[in-house]
C-alpha positions in Angstrom: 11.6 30.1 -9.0 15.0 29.5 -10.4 16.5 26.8 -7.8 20.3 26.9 -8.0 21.4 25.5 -4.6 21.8 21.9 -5.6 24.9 21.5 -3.4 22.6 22.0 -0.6 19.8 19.4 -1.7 18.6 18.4 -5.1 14.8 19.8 -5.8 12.6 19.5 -7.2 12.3 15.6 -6.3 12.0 13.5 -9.5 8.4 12.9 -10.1 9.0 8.9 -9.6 11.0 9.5 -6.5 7.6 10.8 -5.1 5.7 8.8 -6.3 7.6 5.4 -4.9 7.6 7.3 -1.8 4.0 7.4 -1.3 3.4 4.2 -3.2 5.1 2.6 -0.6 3.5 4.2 2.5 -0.1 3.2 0.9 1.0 -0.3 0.4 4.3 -1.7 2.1 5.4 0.7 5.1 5.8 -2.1 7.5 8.8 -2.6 9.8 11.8 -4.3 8.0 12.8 -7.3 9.8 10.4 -7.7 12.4 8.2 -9.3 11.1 7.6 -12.7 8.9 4.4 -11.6 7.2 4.7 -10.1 3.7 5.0 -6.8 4.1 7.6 -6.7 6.7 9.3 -9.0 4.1 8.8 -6.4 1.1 9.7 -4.1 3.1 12.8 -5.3 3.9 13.3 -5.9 0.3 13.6 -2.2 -0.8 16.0 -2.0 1.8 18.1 -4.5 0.3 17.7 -3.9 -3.0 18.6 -0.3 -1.8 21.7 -1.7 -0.8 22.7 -4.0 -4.0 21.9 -0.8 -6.5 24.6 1.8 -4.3 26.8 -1.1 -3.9 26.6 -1.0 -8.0 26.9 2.7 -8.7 30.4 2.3 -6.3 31.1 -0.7 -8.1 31.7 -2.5 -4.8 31.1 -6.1 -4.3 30.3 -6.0 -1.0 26.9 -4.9 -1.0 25.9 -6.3 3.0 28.7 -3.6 3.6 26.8 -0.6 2.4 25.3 1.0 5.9 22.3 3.2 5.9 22.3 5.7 8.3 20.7 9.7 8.9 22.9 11.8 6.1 26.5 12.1 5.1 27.0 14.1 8.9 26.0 10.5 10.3 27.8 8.3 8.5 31.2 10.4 8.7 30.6 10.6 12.3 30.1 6.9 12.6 33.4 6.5 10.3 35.7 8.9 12.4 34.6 7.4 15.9 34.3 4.1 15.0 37.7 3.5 13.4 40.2 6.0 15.5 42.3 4.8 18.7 43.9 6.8 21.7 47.6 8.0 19.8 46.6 7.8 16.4 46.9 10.3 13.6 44.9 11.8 11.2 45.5 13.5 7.8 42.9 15.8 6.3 43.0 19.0 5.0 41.4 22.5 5.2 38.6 21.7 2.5 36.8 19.8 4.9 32.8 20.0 5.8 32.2 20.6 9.4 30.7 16.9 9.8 34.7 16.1 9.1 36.6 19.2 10.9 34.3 19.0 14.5 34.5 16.0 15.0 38.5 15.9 14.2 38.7 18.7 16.6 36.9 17.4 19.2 38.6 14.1 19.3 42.1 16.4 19.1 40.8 18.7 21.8 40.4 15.7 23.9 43.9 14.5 23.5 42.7 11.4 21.5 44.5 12.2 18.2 46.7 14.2 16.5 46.1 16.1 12.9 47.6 16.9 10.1 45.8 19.8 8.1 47.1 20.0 4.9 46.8 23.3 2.5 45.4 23.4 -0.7 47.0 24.7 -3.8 46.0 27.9 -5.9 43.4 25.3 -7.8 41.9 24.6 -4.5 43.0 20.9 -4.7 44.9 18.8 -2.4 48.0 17.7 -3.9 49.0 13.9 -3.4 52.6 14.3 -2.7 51.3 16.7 0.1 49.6 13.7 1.6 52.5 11.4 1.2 54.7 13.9 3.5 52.2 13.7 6.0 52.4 10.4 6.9 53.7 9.2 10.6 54.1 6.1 12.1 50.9 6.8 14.2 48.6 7.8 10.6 45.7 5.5 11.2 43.4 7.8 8.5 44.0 9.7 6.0 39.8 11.1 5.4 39.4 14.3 2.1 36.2 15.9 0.5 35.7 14.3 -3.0 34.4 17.5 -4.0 34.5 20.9 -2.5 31.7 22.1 -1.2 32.2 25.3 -1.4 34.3 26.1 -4.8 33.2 22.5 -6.4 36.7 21.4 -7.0 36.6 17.2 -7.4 40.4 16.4 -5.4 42.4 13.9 -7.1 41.0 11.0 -4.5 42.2 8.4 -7.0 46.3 9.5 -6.5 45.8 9.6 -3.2 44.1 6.8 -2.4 47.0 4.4 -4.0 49.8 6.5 -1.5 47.1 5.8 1.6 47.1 2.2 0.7 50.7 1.9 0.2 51.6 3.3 3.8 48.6 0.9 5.0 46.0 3.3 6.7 42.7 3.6 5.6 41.1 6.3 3.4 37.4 8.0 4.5 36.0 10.1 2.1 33.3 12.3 1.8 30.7 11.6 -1.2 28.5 14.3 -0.3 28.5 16.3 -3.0 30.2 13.6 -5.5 27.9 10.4 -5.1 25.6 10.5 -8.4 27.7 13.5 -9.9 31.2 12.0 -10.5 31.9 8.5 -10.9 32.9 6.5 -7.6 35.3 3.3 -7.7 35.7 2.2 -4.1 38.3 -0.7 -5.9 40.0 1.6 -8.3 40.2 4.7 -6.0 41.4 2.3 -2.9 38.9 3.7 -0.7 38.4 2.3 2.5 35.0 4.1 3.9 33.0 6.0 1.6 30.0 8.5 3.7 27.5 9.6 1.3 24.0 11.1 1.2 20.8 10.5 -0.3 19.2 14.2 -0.9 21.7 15.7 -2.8 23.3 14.2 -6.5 21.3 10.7 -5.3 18.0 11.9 -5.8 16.2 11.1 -2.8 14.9 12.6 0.1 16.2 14.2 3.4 17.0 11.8 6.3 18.7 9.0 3.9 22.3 8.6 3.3 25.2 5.7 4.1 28.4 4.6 5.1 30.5 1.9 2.8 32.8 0.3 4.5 35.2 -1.7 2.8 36.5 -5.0 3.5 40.2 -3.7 5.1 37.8 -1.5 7.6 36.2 -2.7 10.9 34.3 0.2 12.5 33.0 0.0 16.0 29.2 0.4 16.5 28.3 3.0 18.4 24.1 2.9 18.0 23.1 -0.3 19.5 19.6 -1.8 19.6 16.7 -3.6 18.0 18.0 -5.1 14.5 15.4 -7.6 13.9 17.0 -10.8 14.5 19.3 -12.3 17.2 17.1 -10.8 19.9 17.7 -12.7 22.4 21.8 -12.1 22.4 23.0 -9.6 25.0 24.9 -7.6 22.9 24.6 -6.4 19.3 25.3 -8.2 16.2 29.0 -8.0 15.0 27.8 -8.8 10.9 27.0 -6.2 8.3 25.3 -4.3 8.0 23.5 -4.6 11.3 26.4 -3.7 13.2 26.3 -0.2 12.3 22.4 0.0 12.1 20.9 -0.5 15.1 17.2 0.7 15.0 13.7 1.0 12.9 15.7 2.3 9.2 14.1 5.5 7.4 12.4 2.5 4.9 10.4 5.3 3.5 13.2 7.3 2.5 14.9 4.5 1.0 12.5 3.9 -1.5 12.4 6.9 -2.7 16.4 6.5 -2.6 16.0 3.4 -4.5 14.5 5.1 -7.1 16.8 7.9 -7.6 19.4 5.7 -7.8 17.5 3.7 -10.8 17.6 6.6 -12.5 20.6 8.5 -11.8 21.7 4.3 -13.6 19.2 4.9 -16.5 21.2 7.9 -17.7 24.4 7.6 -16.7 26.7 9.6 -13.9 28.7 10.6 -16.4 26.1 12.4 -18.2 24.9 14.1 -15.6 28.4 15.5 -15.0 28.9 16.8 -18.3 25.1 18.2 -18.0 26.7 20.6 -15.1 30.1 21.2 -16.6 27.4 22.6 -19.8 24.8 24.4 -17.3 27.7 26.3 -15.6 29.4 26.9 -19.2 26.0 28.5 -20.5 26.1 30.5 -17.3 29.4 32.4 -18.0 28.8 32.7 -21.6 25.4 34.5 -20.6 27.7 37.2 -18.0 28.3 40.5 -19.6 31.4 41.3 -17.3 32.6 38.4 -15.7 35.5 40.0 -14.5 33.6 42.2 -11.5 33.2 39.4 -9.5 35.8 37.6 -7.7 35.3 33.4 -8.5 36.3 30.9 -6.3 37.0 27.5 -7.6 37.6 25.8 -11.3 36.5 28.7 -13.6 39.1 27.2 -16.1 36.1 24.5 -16.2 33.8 27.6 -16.3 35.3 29.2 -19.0 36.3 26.5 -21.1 39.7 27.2 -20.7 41.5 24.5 -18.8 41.1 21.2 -17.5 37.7 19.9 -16.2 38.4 19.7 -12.2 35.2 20.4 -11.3 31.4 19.6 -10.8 28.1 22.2 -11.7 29.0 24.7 -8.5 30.9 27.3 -7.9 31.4 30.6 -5.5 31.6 34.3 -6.3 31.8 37.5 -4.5 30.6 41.1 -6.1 32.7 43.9 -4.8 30.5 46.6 -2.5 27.9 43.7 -2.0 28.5 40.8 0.9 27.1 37.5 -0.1 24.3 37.9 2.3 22.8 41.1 0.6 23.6 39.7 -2.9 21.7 36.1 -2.4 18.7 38.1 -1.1 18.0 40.3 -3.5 18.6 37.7 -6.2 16.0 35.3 -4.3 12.9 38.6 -3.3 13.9 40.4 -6.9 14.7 38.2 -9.5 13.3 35.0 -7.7 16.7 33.3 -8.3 17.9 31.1 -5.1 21.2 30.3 -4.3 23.4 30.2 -1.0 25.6 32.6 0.8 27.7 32.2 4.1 30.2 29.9 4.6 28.8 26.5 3.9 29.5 24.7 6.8 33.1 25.1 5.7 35.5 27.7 7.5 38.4 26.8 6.9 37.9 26.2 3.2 37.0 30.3 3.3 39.7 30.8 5.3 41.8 29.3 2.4 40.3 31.6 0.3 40.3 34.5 2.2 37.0 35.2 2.3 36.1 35.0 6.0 33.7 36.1 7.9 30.8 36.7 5.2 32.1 33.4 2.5 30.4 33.5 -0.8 27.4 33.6 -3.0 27.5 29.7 -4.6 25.7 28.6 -7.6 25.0 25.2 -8.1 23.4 23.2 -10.3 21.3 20.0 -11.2 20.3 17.5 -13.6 17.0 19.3 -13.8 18.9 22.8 -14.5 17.7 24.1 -18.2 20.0 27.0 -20.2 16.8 29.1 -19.2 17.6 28.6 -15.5 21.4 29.9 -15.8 20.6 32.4 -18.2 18.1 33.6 -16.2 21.1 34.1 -13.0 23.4 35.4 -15.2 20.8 38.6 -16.8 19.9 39.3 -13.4 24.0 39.5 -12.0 24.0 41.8 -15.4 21.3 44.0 -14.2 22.9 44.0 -10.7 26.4 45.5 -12.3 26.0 46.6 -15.9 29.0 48.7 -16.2 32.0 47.3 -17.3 34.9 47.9 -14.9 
């Protein structure tokens, strides 16, 4: 099988993330913190060296501050919930994931909050000075994608975190589909509260991600519990990270995390970025008509003719064919797997106009070969030979 739905979760596993997976539920899968013996202490010890290694790859200094929770979905929730007030005011934009937009809506629905939704531009990204018009004198959060997940477009986070900081709110954004694909600076982007997840450019399994909360954040727990320690206080621990992580951790799941993250080190973000940007490049050199299908997202990037704005994914459309009956035909005839729909992302479609079916997205890996893409593209050749 040719497995191009990266954006969705990384597979196959890397060989060692398996491997310290099971090592570790043969040998150490105690319970973290509850325990003085030795393996309750080891375990614990992945957990926290879990913790130093993402607090590395974000270069962030803080490492106590990095929060384990379920996914990306969790640790946005916790983030949105945990930081917002009755009257204040929220910037995002129509980019967003549904773990970003529902709970927004909710909380607007409600008569919490207001929002500000702002457009993107014809390259799909938000512009900054769009964000600096936005601002009231009740913005408490100004929270963006890093990178599309639906056209792969990596938003100029870095701009607009220096106009969040200067109007002194706080700045969430979404790693999903950036963390262990483009470089993250908490400092130098002036991000505030960073959600990420572990299954996707990380490396590791399902059920593992975090929230990194910087030092000018404060969010309120909402999951309160067992931590380990302190049991006999009423109420839960106000210090990091056990505020926001009441409850036995996945401490499977982060050793295998651990280890994707020692690798995703090894080689380098960076060069697994520019190993997308060259998978997706190989991909539209190998298309005999690229102009039948309509493209969604940074195919400047694709086609080597403009600047590089975004990651290895990126949305298409064949004319005659919805997304639906093209990703099935590639998957039972030409056992080539990608995703069609909407992505958990309406309104980014209804940006592009391509409600109610979405698209047909490609993505890629560190583990995609030339073979793979070339593979997709001869088969969207046999699926529309003729030249328009």
């Amino acid at each position: 099988m040719i497995y191009l739905d990266h954006a969705a979760t990384s597979f196959p596993k890397p060989e060692r993330v398996l491997r310290a997976m099971d090592d570790f539920a043969r040998t150490s899968c105690a319970n973290p913190g509850r325990g003085g013996y030795r393996l309750a202490s080891n375990a614990g010890a992945v957990i926290e060296e879990t913790r130093r290694l993402l607090a590395r790859l974000f270069c962030f200094s803080r490492p106590e501050r990095v929060v384990f929770t379920l996914n990306a979905t969790d640790a946005l929730n916790m983030a949105i919930k945990g930081v917002l007030k009755p009257g204040g005011h929220v910037i995002t934009s129509v980019l967003e994931h549904n773990s970003v937009s529902r709970p927004l809506n909710r909380l607007e629905r409600d008569g919490m909050i207001t929002v500000t939704r702002l457009d993107a531009g014809a390259d799909h990204r938000i512009a900054p000075d769009d964000v600096a018009h936005a601002f009231t004198p009740a913005t408490r959060l100004v929270v963006l994608t890093h990178v599309s997940n639906v056209t792969g477009t990596i938003q100029p986070v870095e701009q607009i975190g220096r106009i969040v900081r200067e109007h002194n709110a706080l700045f969430l954004v979404d790693g999903a589909q950036s963390a262990g694909v483009v470089p993250v600076n908490m400092e130098r982007f002036s991000i505030d509260l960073l959600a990420f997840t572990g299954h996707k450019g990380l490396l590791g399994p399902t059920g593992t991600g975090g929230l990194v909360v910087g030092e000018r954040a404060d969010v309120a727990p909402w999951r309160e519990g067992g931590t380990g320690g302190d049991s006999a206080d009423p109420v839960h621990p106000d210090g990091y990270p056990h505020r926001l992580e009441g409850g036995t951790p996945n401490v499977m799941g982060m050793a295998g995390l651990r280890e994707g993250v020692r690798i995703l080190m090894e080689m380098g973000v960076e060069t697994v970025l520019a190993h997308e940007r060259k998978m997706l490049a190989a991909f539209w050199g190998s298309l005999k008509n690229p102009d039948r299908f309509q493209w969604y997202g940074p195919t400047r990037t694709l086609s080597g003719s403009g600047e590089d704005w975004g990651v290895g994914m990126v949305s298409l459309n064949l004319p005659g064919w919805s997304p639906a009956e093209l990703a099935t035909i590639l998957d039972g005839r030409f056992d080539v797997a990608v995703r069609a729909g909407l992505h958990c992302a309406p309104d980014a479609h209804r940006h592009l106009g391509t409600l109610p079916d979405g698209t047909v997205r490609i993505s890629v890996g560190w583990q995609t070969t030339e073979e793979d893409v070339n593979t997709a593209a001869n088969a969207l050749n046999e699926l529309c030979p003729d030249a328009p």
